[in-house]
N, C-alpha and C positions, 0 to 999 in steps of 0.2 A: 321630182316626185318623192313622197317621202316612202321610207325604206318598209316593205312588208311585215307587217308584227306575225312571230315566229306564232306556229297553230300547234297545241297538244297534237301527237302521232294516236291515229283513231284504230284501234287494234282488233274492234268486238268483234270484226269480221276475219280475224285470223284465227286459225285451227293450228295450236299445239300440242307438243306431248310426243314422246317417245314411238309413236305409230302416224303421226301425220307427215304428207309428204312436204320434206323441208330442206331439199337439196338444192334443186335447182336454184341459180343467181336470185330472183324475185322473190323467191322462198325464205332462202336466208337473208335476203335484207329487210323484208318485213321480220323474223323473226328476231332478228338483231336491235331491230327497232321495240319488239314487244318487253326482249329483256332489256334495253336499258331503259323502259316504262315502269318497272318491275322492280330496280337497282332504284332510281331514283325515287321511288315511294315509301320504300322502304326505306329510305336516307342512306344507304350504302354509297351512296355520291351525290355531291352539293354543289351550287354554282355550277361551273362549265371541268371539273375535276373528274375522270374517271376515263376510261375506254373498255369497249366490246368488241372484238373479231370471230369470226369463223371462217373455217377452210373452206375455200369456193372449189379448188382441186390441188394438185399436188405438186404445184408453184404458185399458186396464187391463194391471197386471203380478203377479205370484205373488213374492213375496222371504220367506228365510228369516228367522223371528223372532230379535228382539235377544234373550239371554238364555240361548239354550241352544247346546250343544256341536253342532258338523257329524256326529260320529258318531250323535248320538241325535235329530236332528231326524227328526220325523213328517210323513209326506205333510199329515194335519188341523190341524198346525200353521204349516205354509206361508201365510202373511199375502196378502190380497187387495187391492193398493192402487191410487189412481187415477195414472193419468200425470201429474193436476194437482194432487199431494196436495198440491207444494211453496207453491200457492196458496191453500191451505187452512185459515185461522185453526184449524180443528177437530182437525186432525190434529197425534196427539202427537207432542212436540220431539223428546223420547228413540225413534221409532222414524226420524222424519225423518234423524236424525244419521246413523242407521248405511243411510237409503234414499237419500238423497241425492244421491251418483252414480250409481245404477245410473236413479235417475229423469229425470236430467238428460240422461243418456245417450238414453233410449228417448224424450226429445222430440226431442234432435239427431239421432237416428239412424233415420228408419224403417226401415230394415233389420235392424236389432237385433234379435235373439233373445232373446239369455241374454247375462249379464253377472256376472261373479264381482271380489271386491274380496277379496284375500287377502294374505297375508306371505310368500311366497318370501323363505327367509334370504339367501339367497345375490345374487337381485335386490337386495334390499333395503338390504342389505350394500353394495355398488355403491353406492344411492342415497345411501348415510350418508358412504360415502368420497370421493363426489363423482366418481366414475368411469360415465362416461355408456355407454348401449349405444346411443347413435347410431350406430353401425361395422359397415361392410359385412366379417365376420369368417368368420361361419357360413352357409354355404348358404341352408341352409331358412330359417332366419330373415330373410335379407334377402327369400327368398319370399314368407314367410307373416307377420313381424312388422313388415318394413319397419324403419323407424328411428326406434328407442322412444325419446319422450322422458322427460325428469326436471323433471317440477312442482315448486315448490318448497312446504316444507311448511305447509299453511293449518290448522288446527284441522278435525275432519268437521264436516262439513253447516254449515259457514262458507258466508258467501256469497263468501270470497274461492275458497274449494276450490271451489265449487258455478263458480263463472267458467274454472275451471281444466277442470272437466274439459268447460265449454261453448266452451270454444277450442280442445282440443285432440281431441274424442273427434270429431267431424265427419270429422278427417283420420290418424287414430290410430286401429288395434286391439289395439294396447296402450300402456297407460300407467306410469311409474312417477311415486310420489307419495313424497318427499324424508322416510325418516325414517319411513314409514306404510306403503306396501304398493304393491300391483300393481292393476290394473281391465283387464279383458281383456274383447274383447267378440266374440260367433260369432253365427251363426242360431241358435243355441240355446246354456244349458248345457252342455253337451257339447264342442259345437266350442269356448266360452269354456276349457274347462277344457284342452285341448287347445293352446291357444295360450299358459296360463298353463305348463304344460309346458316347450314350447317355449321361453320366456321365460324359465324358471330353468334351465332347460340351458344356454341360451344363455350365461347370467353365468356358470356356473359352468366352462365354457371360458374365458371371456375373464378369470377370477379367476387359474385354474393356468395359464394363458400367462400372464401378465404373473407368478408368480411363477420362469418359466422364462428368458422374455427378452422384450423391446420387442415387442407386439401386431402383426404384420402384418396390412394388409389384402386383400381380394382385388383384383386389379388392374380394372380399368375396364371393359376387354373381357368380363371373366368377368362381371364382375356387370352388365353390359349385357346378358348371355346372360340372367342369372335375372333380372332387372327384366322380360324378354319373356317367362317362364314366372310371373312375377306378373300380369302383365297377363288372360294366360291366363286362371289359374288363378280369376281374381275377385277378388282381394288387393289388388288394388290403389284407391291413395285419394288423392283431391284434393289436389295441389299436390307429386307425389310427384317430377315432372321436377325442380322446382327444390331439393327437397330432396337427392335423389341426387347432383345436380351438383354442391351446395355440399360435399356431408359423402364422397362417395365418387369424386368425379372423372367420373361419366358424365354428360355435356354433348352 
């Protein structure tokens, strides 16, 4: 019999957003399934490249399986892993690869929801060129992303990557990885996918200014105003004074 041709995941009957209910297992794995509907239309992942998890509770996570496309993943296919797989002699190498950071993530982070590892071209691009988004440039991203750093590129599920995103994901909600992709991290799915948004807009401003003229930043004062509507807002993250000081002048 020949093999089932994979079917688009059908969503219109899913209710998202910051106020619907999306906890429960069923919940989260349609949701998981809505954003990587969301990721791959927007091309933020191509062919069978990218993964999505969310914390199911506070040893376990839901991540998309290695092997299939974001457009056609199934809520039943949604993988059920431990937080400590990475301790696991048992657990296979080929899914660890592609779990790796989002598992590394949700020991460093109780906070952590949902976590997406994708290609933003235009990020990614950035990363390849060696042009950093450390820069207080765009509003909302100095709000909501702070100042993303650029890992440099390790092989996945290396244990030098696996170091990488254990240093920087504590004080970072977004990351870029040199060469490899993006890791964005929200209370859920959703807000990850949200901030991966943000994230390629962002480069893709600071790409067409720098082919117009020299990057301006904003001046010290201004982003002293948004570093206090970060604060606010809950965006904000450990060791963020001395970061701003160094990279944008607010001291």
């Amino acid at each position: 019999m020949a093999d089932r041709l994979p079917v688009p995941y059908d969503d219109r009957n899913l209710t998202v957003g910051y106020g619907a209910p999306h906890r429960d297992e069923s919940s989260l794995r349609a949701l998981i399934c809505h954003t990587a509907q969301k990721v791959y239309r927007e091309r933020f992942a191509v062919g069978l490249s990218g993964s999505i998890s969310a914390r199911l509770d506070a040893t376990r996570i839901l991540i998309t399986p290695p092997g299939v496309a974001f457009d056609y993943v199934q809520p039943d296919q949604i993988l059920l892993l431990s937080v400590d797989s990475l301790n696991q002699e048992m657990a296979p190498a080929h899914l660890l690869r592609g779990a790796a950071h989002h598992l590394e993530v949700y020991r460093q982070r109780p906070d952590a929801g949902g976590v997406i590892f994708a290609q933003p071209p235009t990020a990614l691009a950035l990363s390849i060129a060696g042009i950093s988004m450390r820069t207080c440039v765009v509003p909302e991203a100095v709000i909501v992303l702070g100042l993303v750093p650029t890992a440099a590129y390790h092989p996945p599920g290396s244990p030098e990557a696996r170091e990488a995103v254990r240093a920087l994901a504590p004080i970072h909600d977004a990351i870029l990885f040199a060469h490899d992709g993006a890791l964005t991290i929200g209370q859920d799915p959703l807000q990850a996918l949200f901030k991966l948004e943000l994230l390629e807009h962002t480069a893709g401003v600071l790409q067409r200014t720098a082919l117009l003229a020299p990057i301006p930043t904003l001046p010290p004062e201004q982003v002293s105003a948004l570093l206090a509507l970060r604060r606010q807002l809950g965006y904000w993250r450990p060791g963020d004074e001395t970061r701003f000081c160094e990279m944008c002048g607010v001291c």
